[in-house]
NUMIVEX-947449 format. One record per atom (N, C-alpha, C, O, CB): residue number from 1; residue in one letter; atom name; y, z, x. Coordinates in pm, whole numbers, plus 50000, padded with zeros to 5 digits. Glycine has a CB too. Example, Ala and Ser with C-alpha at 12.3 -4.5 7.8 and 13.67 -1.06 7.14 Angstrom:
REM NUMIVEX-947449
+---------+------+--------+-------+-------+-------+
| tordren | vonu | drenza |     Y |     Z |     X |
+---------+------+--------+-------+-------+-------+
|       1 |    a |      N | 49431 | 50780 | 51319 |
|       1 |    a |     CA | 49550 | 50780 | 51230 |
|       1 |    a |      C | 49670 | 50780 | 51320 |
|       1 |    a |      O | 49668 | 50846 | 51424 |
|       1 |    a |     CB | 49553 | 50905 | 51131 |
|       2 |    s |      N | 49775 | 50708 | 51285 |
|       2 |    s |     CA | 49894 | 50714 | 51367 |
|       2 |    s |      C | 50003 | 50787 | 51290 |
|       2 |    s |      O | 50114 | 50804 | 51341 |
|       2 |    s |     CB | 49940 | 50572 | 51408 |
+---------+------+--------+-------+-------+-------+
END
This chain:
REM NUMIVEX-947449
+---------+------+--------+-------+-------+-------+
| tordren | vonu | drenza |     Y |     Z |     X |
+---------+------+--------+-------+-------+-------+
|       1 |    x |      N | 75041 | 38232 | 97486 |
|       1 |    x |     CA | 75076 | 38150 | 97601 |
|       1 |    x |      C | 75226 | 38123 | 97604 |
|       1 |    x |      O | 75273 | 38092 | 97713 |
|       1 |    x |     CB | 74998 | 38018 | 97598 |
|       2 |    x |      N | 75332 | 38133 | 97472 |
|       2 |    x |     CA | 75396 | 38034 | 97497 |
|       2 |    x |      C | 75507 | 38208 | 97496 |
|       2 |    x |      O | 75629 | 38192 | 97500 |
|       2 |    x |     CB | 75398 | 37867 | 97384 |
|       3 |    x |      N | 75475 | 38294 | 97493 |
|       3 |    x |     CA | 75545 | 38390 | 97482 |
|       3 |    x |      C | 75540 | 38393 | 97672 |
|       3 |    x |      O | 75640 | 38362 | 97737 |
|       3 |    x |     CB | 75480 | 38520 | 97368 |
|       4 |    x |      N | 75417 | 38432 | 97736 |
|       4 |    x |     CA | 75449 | 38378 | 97868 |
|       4 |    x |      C | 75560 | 38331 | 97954 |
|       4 |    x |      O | 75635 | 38369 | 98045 |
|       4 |    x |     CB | 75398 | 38304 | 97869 |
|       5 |    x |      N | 75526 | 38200 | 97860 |
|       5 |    x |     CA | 75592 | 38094 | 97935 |
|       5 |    x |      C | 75788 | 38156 | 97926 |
|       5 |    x |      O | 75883 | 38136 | 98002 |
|       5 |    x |     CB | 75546 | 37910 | 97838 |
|       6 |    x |      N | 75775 | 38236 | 97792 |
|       6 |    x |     CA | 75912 | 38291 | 97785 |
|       6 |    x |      C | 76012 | 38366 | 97918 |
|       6 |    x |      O | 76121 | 38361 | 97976 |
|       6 |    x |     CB | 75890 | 38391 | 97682 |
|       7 |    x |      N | 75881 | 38433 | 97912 |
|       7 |    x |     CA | 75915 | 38595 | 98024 |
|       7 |    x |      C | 75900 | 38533 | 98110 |
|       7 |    x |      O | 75997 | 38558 | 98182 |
|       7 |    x |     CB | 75821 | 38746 | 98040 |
|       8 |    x |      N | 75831 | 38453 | 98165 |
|       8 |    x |     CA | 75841 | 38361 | 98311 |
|       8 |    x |      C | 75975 | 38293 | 98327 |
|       8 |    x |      O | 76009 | 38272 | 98444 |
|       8 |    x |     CB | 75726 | 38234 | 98318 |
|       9 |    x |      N | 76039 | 38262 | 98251 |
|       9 |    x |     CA | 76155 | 38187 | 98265 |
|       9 |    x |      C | 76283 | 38257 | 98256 |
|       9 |    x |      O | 76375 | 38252 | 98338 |
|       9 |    x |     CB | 76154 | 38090 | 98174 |
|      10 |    x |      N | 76276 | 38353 | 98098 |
|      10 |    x |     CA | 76360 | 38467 | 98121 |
|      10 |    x |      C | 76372 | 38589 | 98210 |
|      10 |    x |      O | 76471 | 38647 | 98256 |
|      10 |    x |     CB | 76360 | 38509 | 98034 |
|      11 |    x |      N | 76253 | 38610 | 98220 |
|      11 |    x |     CA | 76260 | 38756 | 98299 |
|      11 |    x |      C | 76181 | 38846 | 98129 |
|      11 |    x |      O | 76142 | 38804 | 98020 |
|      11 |    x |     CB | 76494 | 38820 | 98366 |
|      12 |    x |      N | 76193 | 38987 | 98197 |
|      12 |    x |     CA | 76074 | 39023 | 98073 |
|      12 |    x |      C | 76190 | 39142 | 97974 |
|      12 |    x |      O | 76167 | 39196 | 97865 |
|      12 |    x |     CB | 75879 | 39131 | 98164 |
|      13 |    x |      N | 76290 | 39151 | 98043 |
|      13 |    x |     CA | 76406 | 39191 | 98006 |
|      13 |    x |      C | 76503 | 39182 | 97885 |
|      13 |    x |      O | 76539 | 39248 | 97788 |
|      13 |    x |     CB | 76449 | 39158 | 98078 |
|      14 |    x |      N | 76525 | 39053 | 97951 |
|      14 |    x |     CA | 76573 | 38917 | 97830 |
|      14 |    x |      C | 76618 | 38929 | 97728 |
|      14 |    x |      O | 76556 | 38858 | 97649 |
|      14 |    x |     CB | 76485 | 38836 | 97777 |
|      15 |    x |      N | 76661 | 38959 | 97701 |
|      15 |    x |     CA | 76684 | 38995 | 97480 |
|      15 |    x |      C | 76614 | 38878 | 97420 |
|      15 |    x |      O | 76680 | 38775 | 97421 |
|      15 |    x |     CB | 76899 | 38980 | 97388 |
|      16 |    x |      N | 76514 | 38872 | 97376 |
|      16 |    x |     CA | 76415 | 38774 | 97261 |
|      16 |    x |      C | 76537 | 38666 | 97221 |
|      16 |    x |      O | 76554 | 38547 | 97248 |
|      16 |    x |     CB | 76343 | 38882 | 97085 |
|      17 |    x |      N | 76613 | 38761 | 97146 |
|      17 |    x |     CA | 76680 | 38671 | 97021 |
|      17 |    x |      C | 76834 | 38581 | 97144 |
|      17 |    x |      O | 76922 | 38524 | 97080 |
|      17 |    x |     CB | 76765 | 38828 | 96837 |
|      18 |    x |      N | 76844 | 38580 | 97275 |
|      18 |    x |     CA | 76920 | 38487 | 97342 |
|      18 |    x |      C | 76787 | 38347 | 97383 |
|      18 |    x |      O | 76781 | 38227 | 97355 |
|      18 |    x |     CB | 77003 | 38579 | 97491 |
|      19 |    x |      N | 76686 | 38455 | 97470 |
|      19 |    x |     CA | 76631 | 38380 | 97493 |
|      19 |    x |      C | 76557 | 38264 | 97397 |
|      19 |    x |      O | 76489 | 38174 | 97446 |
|      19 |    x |     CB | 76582 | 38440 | 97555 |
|      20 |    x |      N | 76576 | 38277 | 97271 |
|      20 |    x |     CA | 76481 | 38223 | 97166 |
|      20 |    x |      C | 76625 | 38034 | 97143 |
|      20 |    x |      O | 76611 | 37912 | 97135 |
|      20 |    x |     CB | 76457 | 38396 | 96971 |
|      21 |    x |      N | 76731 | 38127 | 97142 |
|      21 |    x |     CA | 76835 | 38013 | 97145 |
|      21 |    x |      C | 76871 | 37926 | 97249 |
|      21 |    x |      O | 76929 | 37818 | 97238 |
|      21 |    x |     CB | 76944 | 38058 | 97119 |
|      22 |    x |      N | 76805 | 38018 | 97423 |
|      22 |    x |     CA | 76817 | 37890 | 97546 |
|      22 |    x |      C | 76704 | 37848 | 97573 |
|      22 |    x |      O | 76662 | 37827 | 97686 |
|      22 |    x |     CB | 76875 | 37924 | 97690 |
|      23 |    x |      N | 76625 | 37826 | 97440 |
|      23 |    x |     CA | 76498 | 37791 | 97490 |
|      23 |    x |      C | 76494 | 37632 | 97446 |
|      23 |    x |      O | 76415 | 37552 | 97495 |
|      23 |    x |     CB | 76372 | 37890 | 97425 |
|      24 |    x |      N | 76578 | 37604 | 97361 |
|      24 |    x |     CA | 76594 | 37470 | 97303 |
|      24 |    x |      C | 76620 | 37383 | 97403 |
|      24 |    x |      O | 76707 | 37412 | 97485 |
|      24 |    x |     CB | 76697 | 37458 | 97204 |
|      25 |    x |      N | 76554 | 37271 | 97413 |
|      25 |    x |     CA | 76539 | 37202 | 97535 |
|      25 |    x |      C | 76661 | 37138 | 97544 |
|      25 |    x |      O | 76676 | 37072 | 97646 |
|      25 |    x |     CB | 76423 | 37109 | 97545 |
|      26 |    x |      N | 76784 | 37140 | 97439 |
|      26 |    x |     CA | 76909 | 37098 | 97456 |
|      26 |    x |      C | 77016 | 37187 | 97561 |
|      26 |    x |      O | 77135 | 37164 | 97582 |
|      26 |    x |     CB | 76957 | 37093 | 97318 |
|      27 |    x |      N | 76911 | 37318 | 97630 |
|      27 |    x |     CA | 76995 | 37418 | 97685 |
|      27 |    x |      C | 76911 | 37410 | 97824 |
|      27 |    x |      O | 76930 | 37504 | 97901 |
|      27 |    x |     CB | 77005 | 37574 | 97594 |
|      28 |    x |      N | 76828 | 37319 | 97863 |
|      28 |    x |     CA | 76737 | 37333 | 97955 |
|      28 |    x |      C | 76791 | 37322 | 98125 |
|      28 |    x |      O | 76778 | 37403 | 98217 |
|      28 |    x |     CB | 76636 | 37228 | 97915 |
|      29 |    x |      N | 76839 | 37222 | 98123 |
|      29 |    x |     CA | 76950 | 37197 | 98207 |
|      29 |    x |      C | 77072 | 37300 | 98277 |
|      29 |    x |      O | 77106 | 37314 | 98394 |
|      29 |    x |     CB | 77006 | 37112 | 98133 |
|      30 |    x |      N | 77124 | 37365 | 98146 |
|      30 |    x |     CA | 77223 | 37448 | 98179 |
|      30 |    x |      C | 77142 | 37578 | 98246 |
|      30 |    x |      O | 77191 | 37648 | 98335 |
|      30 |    x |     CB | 77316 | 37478 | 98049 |
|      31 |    x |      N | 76975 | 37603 | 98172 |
|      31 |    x |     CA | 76946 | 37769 | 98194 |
|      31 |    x |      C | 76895 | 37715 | 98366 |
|      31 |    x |      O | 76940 | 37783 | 98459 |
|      31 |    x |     CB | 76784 | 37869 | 98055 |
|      32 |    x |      N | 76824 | 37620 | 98392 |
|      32 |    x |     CA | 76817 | 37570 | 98536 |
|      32 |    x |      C | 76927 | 37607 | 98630 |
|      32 |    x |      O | 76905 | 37651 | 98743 |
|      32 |    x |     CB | 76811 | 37426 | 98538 |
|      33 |    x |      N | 77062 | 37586 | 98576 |
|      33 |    x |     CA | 77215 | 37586 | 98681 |
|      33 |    x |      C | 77196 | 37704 | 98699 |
|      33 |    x |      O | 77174 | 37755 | 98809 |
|      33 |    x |     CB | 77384 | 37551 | 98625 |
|      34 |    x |      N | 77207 | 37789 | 98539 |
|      34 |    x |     CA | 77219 | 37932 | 98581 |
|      34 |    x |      C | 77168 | 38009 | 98703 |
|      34 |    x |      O | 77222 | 38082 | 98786 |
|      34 |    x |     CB | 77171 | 37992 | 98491 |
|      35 |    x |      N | 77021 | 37960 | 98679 |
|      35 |    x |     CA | 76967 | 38041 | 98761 |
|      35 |    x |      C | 76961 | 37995 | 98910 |
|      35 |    x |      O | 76909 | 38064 | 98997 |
|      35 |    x |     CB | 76846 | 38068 | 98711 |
|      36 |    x |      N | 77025 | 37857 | 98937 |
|      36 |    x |     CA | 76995 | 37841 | 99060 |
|      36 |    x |      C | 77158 | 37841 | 99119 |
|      36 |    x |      O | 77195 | 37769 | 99211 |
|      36 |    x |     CB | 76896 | 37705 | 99083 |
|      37 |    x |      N | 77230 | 37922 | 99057 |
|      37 |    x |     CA | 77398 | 37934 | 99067 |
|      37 |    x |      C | 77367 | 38047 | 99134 |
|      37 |    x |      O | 77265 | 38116 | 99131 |
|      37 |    x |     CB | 77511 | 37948 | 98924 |
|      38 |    x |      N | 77526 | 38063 | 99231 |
|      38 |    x |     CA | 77576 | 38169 | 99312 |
|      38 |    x |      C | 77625 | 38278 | 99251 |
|      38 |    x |      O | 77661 | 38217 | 99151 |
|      38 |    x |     CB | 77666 | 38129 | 99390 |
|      39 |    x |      N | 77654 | 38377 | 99231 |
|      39 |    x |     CA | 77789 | 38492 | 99212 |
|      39 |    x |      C | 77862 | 38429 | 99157 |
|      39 |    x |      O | 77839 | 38404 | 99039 |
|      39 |    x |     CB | 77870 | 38557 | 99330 |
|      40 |    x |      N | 77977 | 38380 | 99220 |
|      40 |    x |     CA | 78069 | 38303 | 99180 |
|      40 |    x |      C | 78053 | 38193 | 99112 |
|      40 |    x |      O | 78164 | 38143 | 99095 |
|      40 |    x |     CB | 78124 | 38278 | 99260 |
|      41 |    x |      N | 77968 | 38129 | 99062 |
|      41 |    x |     CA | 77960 | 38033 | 99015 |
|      41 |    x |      C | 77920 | 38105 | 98874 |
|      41 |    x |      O | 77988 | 38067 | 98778 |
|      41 |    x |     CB | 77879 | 37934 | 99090 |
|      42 |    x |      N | 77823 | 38200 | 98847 |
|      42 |    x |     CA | 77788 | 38284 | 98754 |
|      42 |    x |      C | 77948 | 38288 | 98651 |
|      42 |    x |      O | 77982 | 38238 | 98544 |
|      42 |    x |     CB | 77729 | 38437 | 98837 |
|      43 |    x |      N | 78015 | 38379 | 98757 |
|      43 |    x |     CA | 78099 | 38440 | 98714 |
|      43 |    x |      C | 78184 | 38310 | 98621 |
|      43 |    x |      O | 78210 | 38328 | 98502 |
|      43 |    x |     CB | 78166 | 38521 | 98834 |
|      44 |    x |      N | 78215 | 38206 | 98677 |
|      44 |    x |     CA | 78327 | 38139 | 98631 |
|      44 |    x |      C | 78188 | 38040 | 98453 |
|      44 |    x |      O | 78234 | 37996 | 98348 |
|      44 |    x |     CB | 78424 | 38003 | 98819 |
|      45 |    x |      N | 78107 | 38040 | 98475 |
|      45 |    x |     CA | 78041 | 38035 | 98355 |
|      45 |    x |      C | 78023 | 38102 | 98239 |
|      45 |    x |      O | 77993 | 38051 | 98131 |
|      45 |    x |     CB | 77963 | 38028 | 98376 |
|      46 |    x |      N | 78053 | 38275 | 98275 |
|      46 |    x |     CA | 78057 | 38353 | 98217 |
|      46 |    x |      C | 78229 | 38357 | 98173 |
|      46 |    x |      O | 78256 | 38449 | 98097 |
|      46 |    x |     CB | 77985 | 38453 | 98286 |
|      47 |    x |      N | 78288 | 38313 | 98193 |
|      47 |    x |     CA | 78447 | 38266 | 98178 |
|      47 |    x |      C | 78452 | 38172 | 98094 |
|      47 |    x |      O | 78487 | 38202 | 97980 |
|      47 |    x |     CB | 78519 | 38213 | 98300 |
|      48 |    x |      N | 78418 | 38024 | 98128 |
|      48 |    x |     CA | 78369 | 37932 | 98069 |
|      48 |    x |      C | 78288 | 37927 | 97882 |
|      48 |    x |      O | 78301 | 37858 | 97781 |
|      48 |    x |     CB | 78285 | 37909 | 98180 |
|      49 |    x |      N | 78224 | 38020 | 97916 |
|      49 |    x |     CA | 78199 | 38056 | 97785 |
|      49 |    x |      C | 78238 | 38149 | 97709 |
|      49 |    x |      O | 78227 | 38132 | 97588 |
|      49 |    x |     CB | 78109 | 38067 | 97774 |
|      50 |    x |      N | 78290 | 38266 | 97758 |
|      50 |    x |     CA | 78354 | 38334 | 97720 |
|      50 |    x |      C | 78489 | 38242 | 97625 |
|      50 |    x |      O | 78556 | 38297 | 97538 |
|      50 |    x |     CB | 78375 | 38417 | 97838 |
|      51 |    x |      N | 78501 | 38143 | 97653 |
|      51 |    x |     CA | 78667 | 38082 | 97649 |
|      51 |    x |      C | 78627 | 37996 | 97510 |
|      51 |    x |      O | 78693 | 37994 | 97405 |
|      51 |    x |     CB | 78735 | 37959 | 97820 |
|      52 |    x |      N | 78483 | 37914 | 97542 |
|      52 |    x |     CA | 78468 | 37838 | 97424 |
|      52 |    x |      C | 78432 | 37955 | 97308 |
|      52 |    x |      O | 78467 | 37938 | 97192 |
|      52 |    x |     CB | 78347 | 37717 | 97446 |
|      53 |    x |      N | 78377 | 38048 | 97341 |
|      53 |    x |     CA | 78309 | 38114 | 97239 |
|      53 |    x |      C | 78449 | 38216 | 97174 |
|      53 |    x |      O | 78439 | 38302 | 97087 |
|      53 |    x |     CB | 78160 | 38205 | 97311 |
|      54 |    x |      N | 78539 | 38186 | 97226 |
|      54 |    x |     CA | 78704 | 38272 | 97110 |
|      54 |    x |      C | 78727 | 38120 | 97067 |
|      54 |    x |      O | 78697 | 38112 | 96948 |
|      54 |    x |     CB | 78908 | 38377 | 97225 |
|      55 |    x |      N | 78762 | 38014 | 97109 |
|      55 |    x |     CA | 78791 | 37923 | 97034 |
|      55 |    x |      C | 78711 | 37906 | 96918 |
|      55 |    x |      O | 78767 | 37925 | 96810 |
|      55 |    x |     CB | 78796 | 37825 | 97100 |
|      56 |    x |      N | 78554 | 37865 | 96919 |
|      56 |    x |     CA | 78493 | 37866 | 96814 |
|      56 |    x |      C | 78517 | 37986 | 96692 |
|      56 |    x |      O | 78525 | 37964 | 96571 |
|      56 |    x |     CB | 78373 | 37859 | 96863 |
|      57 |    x |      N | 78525 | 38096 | 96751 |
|      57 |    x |     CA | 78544 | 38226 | 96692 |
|      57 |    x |      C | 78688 | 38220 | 96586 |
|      57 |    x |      O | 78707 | 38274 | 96477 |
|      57 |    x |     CB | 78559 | 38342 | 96826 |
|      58 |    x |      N | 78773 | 38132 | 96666 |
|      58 |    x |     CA | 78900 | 38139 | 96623 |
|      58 |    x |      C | 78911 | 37999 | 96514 |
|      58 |    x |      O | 79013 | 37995 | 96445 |
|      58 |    x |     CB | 79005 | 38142 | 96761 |
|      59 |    x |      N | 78832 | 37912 | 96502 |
|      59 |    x |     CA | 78811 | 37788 | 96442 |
|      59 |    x |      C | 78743 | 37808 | 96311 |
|      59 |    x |      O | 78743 | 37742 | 96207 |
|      59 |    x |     CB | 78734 | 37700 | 96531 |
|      60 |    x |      N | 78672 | 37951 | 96357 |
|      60 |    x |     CA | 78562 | 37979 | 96198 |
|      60 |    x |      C | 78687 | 38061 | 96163 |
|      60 |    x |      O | 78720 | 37983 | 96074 |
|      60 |    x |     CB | 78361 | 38088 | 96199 |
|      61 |    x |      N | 78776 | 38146 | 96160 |
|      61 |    x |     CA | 78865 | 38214 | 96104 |
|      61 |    x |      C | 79002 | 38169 | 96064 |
|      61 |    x |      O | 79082 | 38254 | 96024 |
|      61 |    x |     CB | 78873 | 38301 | 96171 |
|      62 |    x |      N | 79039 | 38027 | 96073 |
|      62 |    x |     CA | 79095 | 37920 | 96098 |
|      62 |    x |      C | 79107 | 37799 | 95981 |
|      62 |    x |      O | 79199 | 37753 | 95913 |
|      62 |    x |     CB | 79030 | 37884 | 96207 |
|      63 |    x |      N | 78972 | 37773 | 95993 |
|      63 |    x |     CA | 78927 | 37656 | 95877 |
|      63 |    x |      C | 78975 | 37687 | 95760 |
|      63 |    x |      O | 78928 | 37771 | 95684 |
|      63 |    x |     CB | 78774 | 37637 | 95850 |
|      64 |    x |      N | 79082 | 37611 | 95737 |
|      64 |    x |     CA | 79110 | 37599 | 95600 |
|      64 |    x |      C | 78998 | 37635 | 95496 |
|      64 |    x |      O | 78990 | 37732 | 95420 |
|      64 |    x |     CB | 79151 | 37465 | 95580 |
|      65 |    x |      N | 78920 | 37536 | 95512 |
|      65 |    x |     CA | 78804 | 37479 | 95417 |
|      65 |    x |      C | 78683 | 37579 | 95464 |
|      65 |    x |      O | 78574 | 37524 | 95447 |
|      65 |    x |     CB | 78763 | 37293 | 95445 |
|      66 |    x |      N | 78674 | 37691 | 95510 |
|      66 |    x |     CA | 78596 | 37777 | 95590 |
|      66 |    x |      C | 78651 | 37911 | 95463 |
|      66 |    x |      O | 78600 | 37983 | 95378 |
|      66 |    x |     CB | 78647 | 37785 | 95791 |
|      67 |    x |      N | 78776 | 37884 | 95516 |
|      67 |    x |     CA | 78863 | 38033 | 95434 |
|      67 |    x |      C | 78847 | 37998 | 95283 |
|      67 |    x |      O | 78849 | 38099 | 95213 |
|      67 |    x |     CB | 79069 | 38053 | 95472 |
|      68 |    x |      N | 78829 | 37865 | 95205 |
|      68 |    x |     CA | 78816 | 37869 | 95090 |
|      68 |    x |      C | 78691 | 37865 | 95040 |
|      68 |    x |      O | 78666 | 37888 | 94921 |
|      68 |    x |     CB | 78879 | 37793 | 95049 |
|      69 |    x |      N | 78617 | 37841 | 95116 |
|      69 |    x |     CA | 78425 | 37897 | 95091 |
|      69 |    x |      C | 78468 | 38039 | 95077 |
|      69 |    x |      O | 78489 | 38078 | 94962 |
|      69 |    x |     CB | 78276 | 37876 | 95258 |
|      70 |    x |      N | 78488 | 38133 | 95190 |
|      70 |    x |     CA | 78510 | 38277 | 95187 |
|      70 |    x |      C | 78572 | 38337 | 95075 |
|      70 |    x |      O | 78527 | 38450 | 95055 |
|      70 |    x |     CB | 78581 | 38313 | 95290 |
|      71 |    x |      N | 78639 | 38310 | 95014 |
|      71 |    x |     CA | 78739 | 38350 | 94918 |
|      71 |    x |      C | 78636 | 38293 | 94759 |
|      71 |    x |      O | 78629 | 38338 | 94644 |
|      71 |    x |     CB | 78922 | 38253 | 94959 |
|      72 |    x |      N | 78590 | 38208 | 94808 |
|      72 |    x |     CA | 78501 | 38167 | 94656 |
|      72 |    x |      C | 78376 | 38251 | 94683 |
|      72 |    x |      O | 78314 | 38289 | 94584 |
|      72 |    x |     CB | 78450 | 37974 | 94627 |
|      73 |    x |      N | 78348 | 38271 | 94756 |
|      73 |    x |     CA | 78224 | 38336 | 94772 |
|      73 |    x |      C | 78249 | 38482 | 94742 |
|      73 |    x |      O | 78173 | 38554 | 94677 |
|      73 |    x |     CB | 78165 | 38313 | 94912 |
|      74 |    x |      N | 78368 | 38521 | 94797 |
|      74 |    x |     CA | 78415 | 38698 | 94769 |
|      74 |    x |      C | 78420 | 38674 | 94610 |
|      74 |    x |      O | 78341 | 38752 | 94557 |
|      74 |    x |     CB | 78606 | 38769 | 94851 |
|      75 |    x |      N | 78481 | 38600 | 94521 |
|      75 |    x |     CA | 78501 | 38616 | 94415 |
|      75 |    x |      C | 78354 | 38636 | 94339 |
|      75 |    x |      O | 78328 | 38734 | 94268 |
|      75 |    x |     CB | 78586 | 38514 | 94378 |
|      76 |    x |      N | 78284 | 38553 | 94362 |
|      76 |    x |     CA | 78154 | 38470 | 94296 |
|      76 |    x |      C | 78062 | 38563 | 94315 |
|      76 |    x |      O | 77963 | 38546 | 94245 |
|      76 |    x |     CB | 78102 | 38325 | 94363 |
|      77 |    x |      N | 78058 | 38693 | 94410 |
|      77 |    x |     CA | 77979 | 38801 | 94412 |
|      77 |    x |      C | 78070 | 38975 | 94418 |
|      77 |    x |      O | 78025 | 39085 | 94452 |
|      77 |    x |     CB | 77884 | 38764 | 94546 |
|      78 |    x |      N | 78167 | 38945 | 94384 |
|      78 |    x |     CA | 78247 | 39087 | 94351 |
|      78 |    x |      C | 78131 | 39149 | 94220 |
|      78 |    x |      O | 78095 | 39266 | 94228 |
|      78 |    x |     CB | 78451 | 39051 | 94279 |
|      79 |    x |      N | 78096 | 39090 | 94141 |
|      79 |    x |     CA | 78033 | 39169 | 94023 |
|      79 |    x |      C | 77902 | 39212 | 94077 |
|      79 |    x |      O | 77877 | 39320 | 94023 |
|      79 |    x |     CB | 78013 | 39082 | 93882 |
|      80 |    x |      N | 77825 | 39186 | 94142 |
|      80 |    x |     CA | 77674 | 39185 | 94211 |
|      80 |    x |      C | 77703 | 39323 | 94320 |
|      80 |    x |      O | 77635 | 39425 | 94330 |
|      80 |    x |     CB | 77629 | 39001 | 94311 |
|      81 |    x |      N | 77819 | 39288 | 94391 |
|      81 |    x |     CA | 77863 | 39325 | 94512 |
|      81 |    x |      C | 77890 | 39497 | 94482 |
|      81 |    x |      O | 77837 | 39589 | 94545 |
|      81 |    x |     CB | 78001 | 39226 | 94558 |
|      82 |    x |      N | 78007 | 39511 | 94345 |
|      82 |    x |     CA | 78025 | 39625 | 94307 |
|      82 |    x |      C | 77926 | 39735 | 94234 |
|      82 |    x |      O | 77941 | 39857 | 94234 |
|      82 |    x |     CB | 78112 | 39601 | 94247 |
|      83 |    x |      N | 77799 | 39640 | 94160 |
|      83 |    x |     CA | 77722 | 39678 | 94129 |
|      83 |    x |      C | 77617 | 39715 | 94186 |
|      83 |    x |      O | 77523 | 39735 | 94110 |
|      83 |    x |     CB | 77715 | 39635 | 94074 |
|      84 |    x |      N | 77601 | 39731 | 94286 |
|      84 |    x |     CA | 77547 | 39733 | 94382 |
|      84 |    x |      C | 77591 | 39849 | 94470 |
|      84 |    x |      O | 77505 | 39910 | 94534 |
|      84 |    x |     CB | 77556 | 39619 | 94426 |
|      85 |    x |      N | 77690 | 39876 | 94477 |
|      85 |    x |     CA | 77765 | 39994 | 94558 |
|      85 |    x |      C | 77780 | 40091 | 94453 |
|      85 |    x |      O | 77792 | 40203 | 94503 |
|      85 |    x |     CB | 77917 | 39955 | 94628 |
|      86 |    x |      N | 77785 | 40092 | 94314 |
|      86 |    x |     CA | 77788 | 40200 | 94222 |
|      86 |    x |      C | 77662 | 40237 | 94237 |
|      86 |    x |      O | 77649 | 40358 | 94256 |
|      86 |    x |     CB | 77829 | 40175 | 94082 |
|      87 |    x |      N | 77559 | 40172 | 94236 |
|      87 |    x |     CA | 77439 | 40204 | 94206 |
|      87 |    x |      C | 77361 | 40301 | 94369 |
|      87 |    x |      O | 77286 | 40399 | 94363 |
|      87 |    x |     CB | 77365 | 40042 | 94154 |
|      88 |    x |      N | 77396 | 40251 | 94459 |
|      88 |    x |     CA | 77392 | 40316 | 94557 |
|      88 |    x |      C | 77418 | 40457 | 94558 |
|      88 |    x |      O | 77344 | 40549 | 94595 |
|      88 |    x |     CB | 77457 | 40263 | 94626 |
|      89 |    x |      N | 77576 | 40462 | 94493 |
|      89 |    x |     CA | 77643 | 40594 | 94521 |
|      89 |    x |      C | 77554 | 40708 | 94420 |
|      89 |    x |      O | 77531 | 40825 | 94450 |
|      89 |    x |     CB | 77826 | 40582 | 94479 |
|      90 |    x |      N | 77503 | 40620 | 94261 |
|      90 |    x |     CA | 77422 | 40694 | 94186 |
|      90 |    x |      C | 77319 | 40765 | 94245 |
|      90 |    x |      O | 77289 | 40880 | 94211 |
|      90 |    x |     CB | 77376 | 40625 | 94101 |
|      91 |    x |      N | 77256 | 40692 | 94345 |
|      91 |    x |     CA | 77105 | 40713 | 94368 |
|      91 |    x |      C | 77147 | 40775 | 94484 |
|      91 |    x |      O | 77055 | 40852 | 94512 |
|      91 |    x |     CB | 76990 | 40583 | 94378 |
|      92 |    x |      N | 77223 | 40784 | 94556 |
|      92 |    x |     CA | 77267 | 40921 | 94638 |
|      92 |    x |      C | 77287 | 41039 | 94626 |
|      92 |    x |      O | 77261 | 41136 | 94697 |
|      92 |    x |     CB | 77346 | 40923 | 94676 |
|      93 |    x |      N | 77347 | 41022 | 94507 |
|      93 |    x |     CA | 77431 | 41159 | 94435 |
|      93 |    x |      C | 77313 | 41224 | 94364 |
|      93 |    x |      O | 77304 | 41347 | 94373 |
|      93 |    x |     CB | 77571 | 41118 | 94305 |
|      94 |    x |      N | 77219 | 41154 | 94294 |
|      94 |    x |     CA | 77066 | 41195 | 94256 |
|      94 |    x |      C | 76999 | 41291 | 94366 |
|      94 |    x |      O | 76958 | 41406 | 94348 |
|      94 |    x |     CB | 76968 | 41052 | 94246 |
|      95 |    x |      N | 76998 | 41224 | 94474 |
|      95 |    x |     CA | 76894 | 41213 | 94556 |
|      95 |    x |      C | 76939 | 41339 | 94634 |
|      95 |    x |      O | 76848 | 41394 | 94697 |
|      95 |    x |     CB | 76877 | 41071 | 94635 |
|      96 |    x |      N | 77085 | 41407 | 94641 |
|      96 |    x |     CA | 77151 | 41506 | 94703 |
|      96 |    x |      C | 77132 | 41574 | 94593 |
|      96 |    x |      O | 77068 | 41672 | 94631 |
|      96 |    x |     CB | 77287 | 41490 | 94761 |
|      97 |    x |      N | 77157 | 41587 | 94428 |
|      97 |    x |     CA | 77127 | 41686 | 94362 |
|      97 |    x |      C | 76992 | 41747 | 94399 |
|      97 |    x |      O | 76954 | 41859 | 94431 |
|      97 |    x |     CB | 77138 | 41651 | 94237 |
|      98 |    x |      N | 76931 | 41620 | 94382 |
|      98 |    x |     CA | 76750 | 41698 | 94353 |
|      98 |    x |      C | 76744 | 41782 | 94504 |
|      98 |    x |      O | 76687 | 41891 | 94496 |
|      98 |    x |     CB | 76569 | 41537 | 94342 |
|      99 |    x |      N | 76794 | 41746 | 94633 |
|      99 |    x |     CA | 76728 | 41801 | 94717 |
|      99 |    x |      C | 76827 | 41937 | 94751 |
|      99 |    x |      O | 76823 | 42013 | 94847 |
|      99 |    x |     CB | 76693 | 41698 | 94830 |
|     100 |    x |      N | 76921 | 41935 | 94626 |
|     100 |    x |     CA | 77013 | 42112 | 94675 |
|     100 |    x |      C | 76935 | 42169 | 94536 |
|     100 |    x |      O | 76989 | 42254 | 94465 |
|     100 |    x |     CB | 77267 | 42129 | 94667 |
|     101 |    x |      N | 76812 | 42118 | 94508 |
|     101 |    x |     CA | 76753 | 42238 | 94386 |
|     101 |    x |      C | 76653 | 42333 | 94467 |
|     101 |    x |      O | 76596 | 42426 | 94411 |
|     101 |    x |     CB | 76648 | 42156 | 94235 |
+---------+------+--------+-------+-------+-------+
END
């Protein structure tokens, strides 16, 4: 039923994984405008967000305290990370021997 109720609202089109995020009744309001908006009104929403969504973009690449998670986190899995890519390349290089026998 409630998948329905999805495609009735989205259209059957939709990409799942947008529609799954304007389904939160905190977006209910806005998906209403959308759809009862003009062309032009579309358009300057699609602007509108376009604009917040580089700021945010630019705020996660930004954050001090964002960039020093990142940098502890690159460190804290370099050994997992590399081991992991050797082991790959092993089981490739296997996997291309056995199949040029």
């Amino acid at each position: 039923m409630k998948k329905k109720e999805k495609d009735s609202k989205f259209g059957p089109t939709f990409p799942k994984k947008w529609a799954n995020v304007l389904s939160n009744p905190d977006h209910e309001e806005w998906v209403e405008k959308a759809q009862q908006s003009s062309k032009a009104d579309l358009e300057q929403m699609i602007v509108q967000s376009s604009e917040l969504l580089a700021d945010f973009k630019k705020d996660l690449e930004t954050d001090p305290d964002i960039k020093d998670l990142k940098d502890q986190l690159k460190d804290a899995s370099h050994i997992p990370r590399e081991g992991i890519k050797i082991n790959e390349a092993k089981a490739m290089y296997a996997v291309y021997l056995k199949k040029s026998m």
